[in-house]
Biopython code that builds the backbone (N, CA, C, O; Angstrom):
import numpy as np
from Bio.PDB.StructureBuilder import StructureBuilder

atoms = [
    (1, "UNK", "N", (1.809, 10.602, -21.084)),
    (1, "UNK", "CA", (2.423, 10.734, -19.783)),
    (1, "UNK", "C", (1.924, 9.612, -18.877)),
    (1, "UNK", "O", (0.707, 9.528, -18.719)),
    (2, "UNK", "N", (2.655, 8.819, -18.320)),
    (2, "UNK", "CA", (2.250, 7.634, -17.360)),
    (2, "UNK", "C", (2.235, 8.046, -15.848)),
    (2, "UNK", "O", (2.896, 8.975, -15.383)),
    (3, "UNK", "N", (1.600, 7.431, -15.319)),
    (3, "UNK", "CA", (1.723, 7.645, -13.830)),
    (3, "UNK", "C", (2.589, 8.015, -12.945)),
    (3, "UNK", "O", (2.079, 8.704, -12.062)),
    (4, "UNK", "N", (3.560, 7.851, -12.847)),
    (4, "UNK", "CA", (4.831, 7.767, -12.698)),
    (4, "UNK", "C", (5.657, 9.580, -12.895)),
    (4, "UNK", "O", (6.359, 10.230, -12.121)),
    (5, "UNK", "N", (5.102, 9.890, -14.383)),
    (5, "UNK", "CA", (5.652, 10.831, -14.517)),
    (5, "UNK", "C", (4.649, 12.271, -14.272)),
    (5, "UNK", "O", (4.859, 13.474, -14.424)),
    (6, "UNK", "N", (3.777, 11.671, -13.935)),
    (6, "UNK", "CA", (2.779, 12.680, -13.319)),
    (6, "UNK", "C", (3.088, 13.110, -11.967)),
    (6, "UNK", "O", (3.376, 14.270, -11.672)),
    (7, "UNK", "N", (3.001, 11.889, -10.950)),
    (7, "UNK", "CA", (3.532, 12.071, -9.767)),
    (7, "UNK", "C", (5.280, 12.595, -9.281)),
    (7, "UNK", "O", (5.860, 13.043, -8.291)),
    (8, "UNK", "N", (5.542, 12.248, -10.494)),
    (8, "UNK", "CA", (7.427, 13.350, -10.463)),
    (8, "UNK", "C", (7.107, 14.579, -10.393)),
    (8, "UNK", "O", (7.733, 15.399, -9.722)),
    (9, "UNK", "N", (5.973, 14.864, -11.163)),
    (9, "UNK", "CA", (5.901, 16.288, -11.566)),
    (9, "UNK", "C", (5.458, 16.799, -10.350)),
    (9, "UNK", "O", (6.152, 17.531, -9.644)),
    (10, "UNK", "N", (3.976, 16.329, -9.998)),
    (10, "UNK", "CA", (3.697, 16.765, -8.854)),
    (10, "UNK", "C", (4.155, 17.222, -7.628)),
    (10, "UNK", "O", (3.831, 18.222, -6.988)),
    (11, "UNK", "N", (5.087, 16.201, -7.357)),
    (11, "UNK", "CA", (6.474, 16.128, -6.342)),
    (11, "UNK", "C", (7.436, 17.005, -6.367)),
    (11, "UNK", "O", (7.759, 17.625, -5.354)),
    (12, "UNK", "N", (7.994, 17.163, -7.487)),
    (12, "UNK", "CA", (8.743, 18.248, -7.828)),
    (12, "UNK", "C", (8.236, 19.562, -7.617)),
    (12, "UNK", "O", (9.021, 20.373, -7.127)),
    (13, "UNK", "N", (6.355, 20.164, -8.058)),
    (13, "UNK", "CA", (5.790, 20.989, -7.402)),
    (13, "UNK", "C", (5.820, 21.775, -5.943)),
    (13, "UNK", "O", (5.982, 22.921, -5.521)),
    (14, "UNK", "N", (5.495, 20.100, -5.308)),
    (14, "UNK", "CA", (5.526, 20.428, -3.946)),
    (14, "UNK", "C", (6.989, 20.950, -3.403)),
    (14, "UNK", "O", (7.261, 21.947, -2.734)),
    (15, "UNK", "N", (7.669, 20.110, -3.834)),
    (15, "UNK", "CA", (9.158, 20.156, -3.152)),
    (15, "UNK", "C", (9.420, 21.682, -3.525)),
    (15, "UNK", "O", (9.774, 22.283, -2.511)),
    (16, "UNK", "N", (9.372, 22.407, -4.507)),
    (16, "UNK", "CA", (9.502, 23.728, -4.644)),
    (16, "UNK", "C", (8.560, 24.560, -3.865)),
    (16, "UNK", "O", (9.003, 25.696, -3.698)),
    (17, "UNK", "N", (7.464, 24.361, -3.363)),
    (17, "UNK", "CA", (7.046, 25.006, -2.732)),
    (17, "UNK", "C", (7.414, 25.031, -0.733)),
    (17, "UNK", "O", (7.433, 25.896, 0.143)),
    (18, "UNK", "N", (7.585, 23.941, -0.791)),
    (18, "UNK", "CA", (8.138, 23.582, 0.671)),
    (18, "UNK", "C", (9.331, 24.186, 0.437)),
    (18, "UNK", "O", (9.592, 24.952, 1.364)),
    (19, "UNK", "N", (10.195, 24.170, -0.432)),
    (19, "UNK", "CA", (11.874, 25.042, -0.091)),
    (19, "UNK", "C", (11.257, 26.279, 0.025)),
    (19, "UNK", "O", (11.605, 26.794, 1.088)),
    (20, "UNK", "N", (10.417, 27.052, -0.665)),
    (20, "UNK", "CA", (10.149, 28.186, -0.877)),
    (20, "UNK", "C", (9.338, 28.873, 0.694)),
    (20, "UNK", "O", (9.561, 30.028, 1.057)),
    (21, "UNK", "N", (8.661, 28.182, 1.257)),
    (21, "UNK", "CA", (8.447, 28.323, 2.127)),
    (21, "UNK", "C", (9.348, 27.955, 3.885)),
    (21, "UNK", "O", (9.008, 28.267, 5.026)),
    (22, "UNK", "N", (10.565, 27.179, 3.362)),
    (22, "UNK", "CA", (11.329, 27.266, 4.520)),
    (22, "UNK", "C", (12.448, 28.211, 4.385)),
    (22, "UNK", "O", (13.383, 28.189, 5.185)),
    (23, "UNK", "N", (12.363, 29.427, 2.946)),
    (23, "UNK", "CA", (12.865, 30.329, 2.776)),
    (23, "UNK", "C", (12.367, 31.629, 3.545)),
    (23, "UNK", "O", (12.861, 32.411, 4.358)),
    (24, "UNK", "N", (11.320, 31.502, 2.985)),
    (24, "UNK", "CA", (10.010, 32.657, 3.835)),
    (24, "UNK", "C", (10.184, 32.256, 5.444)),
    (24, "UNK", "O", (10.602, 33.225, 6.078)),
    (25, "UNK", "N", (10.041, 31.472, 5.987)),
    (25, "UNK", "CA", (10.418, 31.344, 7.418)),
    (25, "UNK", "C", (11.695, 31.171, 7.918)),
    (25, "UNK", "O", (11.941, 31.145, 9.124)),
    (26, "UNK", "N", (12.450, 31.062, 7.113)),
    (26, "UNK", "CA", (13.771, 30.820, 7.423)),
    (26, "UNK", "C", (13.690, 29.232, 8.309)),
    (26, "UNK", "O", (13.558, 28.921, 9.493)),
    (27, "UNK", "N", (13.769, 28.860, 7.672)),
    (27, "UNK", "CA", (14.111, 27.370, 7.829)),
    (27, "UNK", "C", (14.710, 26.425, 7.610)),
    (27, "UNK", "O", (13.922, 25.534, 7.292)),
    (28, "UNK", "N", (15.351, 26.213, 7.603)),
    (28, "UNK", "CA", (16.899, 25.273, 6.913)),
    (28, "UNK", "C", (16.045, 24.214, 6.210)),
    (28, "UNK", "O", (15.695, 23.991, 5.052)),
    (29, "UNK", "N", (15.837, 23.581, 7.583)),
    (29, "UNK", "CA", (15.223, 22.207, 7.366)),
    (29, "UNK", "C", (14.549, 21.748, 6.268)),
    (29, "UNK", "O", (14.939, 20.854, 5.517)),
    (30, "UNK", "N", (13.112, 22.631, 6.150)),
    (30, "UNK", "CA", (11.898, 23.118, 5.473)),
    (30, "UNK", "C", (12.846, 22.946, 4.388)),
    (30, "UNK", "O", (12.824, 21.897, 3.744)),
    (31, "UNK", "N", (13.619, 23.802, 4.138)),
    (31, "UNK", "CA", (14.470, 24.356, 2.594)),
    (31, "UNK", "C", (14.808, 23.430, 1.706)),
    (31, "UNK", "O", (14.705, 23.318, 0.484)),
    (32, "UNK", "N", (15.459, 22.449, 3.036)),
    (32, "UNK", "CA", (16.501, 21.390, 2.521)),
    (32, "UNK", "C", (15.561, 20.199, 1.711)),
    (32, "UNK", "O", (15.503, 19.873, 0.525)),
    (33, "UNK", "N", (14.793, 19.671, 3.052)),
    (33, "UNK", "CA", (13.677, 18.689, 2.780)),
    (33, "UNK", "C", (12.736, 19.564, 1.076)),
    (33, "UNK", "O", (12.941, 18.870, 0.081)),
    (34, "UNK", "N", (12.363, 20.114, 0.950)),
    (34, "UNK", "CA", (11.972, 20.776, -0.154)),
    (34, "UNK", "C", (12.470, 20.403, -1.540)),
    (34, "UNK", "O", (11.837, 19.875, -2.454)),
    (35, "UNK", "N", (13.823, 20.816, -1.497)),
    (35, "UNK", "CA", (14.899, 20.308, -2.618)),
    (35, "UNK", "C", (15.134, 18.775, -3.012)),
    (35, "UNK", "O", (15.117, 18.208, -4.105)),
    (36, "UNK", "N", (15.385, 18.268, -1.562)),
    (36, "UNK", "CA", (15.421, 16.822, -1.385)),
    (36, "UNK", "C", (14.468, 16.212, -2.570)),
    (36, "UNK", "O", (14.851, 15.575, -3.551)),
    (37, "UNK", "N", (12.627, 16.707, -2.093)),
    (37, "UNK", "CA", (11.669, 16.153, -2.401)),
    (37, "UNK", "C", (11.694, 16.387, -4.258)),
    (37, "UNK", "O", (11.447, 15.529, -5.106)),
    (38, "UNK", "N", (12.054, 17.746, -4.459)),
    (38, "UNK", "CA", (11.866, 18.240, -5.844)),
    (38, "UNK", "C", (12.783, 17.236, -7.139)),
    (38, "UNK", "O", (12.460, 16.827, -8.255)),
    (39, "UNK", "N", (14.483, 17.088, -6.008)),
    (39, "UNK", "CA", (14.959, 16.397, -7.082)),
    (39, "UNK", "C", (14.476, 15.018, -7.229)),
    (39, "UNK", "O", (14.742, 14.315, -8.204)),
    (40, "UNK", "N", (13.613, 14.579, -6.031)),
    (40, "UNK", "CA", (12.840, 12.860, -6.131)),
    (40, "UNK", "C", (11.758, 13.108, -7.234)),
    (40, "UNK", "O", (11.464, 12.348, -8.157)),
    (41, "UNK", "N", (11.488, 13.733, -7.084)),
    (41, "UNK", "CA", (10.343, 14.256, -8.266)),
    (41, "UNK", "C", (10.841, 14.096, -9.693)),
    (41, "UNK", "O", (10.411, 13.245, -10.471)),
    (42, "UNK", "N", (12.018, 15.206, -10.034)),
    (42, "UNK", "CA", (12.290, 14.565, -11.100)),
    (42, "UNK", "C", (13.226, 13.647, -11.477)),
    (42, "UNK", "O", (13.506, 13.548, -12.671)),
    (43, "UNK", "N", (13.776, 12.931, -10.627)),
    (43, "UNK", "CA", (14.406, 11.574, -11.020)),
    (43, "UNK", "C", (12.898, 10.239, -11.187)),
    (43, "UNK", "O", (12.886, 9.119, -11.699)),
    (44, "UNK", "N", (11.969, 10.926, -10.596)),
    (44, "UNK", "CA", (10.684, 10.008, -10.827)),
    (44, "UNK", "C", (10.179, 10.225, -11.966)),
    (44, "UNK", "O", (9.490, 9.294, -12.384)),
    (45, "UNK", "N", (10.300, 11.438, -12.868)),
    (45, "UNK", "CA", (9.573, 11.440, -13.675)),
    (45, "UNK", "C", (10.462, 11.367, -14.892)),
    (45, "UNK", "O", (9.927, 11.361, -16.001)),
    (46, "UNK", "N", (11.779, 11.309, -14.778)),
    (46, "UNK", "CA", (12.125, 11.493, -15.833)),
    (46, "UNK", "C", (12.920, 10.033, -16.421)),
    (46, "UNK", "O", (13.359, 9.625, -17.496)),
    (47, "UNK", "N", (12.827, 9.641, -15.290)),
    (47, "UNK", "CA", (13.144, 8.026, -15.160)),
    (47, "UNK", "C", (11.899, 6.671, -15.303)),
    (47, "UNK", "O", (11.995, 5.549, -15.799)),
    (48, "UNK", "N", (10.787, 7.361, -14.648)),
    (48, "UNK", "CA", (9.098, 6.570, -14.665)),
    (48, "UNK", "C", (9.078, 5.383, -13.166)),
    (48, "UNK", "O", (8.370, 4.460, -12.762)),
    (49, "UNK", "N", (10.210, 6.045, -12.772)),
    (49, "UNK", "CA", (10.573, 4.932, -11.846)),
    (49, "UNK", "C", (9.683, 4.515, -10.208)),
    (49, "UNK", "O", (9.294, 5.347, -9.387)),
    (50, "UNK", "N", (9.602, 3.602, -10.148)),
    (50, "UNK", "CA", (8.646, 3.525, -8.466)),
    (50, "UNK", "C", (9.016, 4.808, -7.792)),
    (50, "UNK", "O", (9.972, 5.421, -8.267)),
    (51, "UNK", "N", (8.365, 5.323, -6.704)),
    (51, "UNK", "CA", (8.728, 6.209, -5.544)),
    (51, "UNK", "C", (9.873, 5.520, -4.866)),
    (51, "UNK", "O", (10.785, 6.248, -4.472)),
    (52, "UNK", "N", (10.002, 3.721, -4.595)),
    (52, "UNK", "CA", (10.812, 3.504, -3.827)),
    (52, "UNK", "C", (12.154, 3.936, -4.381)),
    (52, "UNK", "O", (13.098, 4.521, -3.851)),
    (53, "UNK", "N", (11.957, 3.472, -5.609)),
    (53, "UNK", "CA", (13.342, 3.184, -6.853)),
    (53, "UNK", "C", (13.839, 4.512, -6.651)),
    (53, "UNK", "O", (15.049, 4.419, -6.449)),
    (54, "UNK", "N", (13.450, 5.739, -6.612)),
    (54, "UNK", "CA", (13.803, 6.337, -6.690)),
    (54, "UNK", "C", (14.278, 7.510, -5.616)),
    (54, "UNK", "O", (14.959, 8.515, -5.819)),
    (55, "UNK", "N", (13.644, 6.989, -4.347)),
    (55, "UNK", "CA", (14.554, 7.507, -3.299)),
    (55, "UNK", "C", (15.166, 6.822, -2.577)),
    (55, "UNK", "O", (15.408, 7.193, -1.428)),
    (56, "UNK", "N", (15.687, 5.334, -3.177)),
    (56, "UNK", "CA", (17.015, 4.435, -3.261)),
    (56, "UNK", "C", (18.229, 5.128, -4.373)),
    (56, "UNK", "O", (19.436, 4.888, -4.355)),
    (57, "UNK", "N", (17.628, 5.872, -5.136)),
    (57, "UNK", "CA", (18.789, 6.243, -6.081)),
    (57, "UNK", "C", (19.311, 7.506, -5.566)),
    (57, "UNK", "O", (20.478, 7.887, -5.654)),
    (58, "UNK", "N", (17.935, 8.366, -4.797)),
    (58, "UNK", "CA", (18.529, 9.808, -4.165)),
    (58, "UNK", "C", (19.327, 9.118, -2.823)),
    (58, "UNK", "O", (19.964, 9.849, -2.064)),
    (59, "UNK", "N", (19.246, 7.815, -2.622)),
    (59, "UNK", "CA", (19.964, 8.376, -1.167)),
    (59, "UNK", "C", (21.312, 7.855, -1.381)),
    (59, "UNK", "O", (22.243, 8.135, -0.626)),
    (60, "UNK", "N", (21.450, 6.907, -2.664)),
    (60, "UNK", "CA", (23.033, 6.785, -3.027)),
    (60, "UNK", "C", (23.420, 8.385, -3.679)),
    (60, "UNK", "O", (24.621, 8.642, -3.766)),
    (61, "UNK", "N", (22.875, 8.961, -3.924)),
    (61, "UNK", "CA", (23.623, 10.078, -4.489)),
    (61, "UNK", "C", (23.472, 10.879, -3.616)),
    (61, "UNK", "O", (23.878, 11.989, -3.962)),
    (62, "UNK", "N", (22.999, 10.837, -2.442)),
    (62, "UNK", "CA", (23.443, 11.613, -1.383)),
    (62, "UNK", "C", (24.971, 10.947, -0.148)),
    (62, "UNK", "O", (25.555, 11.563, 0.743)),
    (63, "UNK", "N", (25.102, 9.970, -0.485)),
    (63, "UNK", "CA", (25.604, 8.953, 0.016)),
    (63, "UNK", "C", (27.430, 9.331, -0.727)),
    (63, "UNK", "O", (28.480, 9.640, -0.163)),
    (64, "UNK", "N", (27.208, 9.192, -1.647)),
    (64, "UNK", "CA", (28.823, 9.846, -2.912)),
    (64, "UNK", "C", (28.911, 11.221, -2.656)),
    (64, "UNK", "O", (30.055, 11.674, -2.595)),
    (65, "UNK", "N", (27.606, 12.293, -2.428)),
    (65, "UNK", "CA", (28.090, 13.511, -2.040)),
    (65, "UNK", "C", (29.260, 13.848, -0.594)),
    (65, "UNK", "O", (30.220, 14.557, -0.294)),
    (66, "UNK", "N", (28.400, 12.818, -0.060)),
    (66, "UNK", "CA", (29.398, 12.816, 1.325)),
    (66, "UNK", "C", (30.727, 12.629, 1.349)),
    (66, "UNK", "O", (31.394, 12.938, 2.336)),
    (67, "UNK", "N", (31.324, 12.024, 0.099)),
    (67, "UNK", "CA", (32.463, 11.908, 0.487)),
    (67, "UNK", "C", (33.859, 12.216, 0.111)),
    (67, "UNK", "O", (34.784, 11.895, 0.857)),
]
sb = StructureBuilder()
sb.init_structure("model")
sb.init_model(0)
sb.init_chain("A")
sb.init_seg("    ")
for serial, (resi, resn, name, xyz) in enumerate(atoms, 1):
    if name == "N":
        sb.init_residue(resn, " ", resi, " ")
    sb.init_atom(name, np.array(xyz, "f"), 0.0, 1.0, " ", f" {name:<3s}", serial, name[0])
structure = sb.get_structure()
């Protein structure tokens, strides 16, 4: 496992716990940002890709959702 795919994992951790907790408070935001973070996580790890690389790739695919 390389660096890279450690810190996906990790990320992906967190990000589930931050949705999970803007569930418990009811928080959109919290929820959203959570998910956001989880799927950066594993496009990081399953790809090995920089942090940047890879929330350049989440924000084009948030970018095509829009439209």
């Amino acid at each position: 496992m390389n660096r890279d795919s450690v810190e996906g994992s990790w990320k992906q951790f967190k990000g589930k716990v931050k949705a999970q907790w803007g569930k418990l408070t009811g928080n959109q935001l919290d929820e959203i940002e959570g998910k956001r973070d989880e799927l950066s996580g594993k496009l990081q790890e399953g790809y090995g890709d920089a942090k940047e690389a890879v929330e350049e790739q989440g924000e084009r695919l948030s970018e095509r959702a829009k439209k």
